[in-house]
N, C-alpha and C positions, 0 to 999 in steps of 0.2 A: 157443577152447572146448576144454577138457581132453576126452580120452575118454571120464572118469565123465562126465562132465553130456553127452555127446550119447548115454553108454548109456542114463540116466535118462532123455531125450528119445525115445528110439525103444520103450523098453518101456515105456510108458504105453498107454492103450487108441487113443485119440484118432491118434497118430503111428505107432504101427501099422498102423490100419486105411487112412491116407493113404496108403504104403506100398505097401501090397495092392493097394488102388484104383487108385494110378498103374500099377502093373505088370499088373494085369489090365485095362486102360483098351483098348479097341477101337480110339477115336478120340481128336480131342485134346481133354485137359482144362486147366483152370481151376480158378484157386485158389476163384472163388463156386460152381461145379457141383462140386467136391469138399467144400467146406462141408456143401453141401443133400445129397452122398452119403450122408456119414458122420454127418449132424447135428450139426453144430458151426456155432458162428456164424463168421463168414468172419474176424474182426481174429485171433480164435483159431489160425483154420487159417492164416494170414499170419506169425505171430510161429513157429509149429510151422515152415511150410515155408522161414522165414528161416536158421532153426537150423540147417536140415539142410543148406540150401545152404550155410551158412559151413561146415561140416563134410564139403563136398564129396560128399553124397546126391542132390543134387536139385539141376538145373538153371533157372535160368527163360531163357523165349525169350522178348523181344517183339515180338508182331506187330499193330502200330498201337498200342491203349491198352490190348490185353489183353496177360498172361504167361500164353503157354503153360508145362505143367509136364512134365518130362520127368526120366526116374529116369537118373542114371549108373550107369557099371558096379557101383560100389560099392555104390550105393542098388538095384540089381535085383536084387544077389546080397542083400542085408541083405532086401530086402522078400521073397525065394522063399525063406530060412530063416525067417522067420516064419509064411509059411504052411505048410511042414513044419511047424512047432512048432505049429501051430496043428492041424492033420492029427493030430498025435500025441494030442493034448489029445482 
């Protein structure tokens, strides 16, 4: 995946908000309770958090039949300038 297309992946509304969600996430999430977060249907949010992991954003862990999701360095610093950006806005 070229840069352009993981920038057009990450500014969209949708892969933004996953973003946010995992870096402000308390506890551990999942890719179905990050679906019903942000309102998106779950194959949605799976194709989204696919992208990011090839683009080295986003980890998945598995434990048993669930993927925990967890943000790399990469993906923590991308998802806390958008909420700057969003802050500004």
């Amino acid at each position: 995946m070229t840069d352009e297309n993981i920038f057009n992946v990450i500014f969209r509304q949708k892969p933004a908000m996953i973003l946010v969600e995992l870096r402000n996430a308390k506890s551990e999430i999942y890719a179905s309770s990050l679906a019903k977060k942000i309102d998106c249907t779950y194959s949605h949010v799976v194709k989204i958090l696919q992208e990011m992991q090839n683009a080295g954003i986003i980890n998945f862990d598995k434990q048993g039949r669930l993927k925990l999701l967890t943000l790399t360095k990469k993906g923590n610093e991308i998802a806390e300038l958008i909420t700057k950006v969003r802050n500004l806005l």
